[in-house]
N, C-alpha and C positions, 0 to 999 in steps of 0.2 A: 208316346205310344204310337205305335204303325198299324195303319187299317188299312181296311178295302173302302173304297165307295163306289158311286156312281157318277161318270160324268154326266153334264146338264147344259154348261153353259161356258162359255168365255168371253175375257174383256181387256185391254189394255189400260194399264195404269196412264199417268201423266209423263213416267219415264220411260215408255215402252212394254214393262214389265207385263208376261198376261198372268193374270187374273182369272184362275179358275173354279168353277160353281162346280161342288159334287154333291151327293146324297150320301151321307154315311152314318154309320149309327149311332153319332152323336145328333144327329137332323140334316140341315142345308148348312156347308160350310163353303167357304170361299178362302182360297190359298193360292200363295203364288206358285208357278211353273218351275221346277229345276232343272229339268232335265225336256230338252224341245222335243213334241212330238213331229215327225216326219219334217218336208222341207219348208213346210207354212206351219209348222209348231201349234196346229189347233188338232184336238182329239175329236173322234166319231162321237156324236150324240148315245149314251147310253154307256161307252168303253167304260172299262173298270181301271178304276186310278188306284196308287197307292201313294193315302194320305200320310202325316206324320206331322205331329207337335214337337217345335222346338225346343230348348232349355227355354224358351220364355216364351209361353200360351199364346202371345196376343201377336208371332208369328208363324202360323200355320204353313207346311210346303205339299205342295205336290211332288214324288220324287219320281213317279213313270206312271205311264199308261201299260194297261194288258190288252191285247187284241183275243181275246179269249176264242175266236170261229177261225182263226188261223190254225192248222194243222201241220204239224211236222211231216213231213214222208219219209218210211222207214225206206233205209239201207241198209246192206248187209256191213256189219262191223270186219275189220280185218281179221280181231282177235277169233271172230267166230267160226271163220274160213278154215 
């Protein structure tokens, strides 16, 4: 199953791996990172993650962060010229 959560926290494993704390609406869950955010691969306190349980429970992933206060700027499409 793919949710939303909330980021909280981060931590590196023993093999580098980070380790990341969200809020989601199964409670506090902690999973690992798939996909690096930016060039230090640590998320804003609060960014909304998108969790997701594997074929086996007892490994949880992160697969992205959303920056949700980022905004597109409209341009004109060519089609609409």
């Amino acid at each position: 199953m793919i949710t939303l959560g909330k980021f909280f926290d981060s931590t590196l494993n023993s093999i580098g791996q980070r380790l990341v704390k969200a809020f989601t609406i199964n409670g506090a869950s902690t999973a690992e990172q798939i996909s690096p955010f930016g060039d230090d691969s640590v998320p804003l306190k609060g960014m909304d993650v998108i969790y997701a349980e594997t074929e086996s429970d007892e490994q949880p992933i992160i697969i992205g962060c959303l920056n949700i206060n980022l905004l597109a700027a409209l341009e004109k499409s060519a089609c609409l010229q």
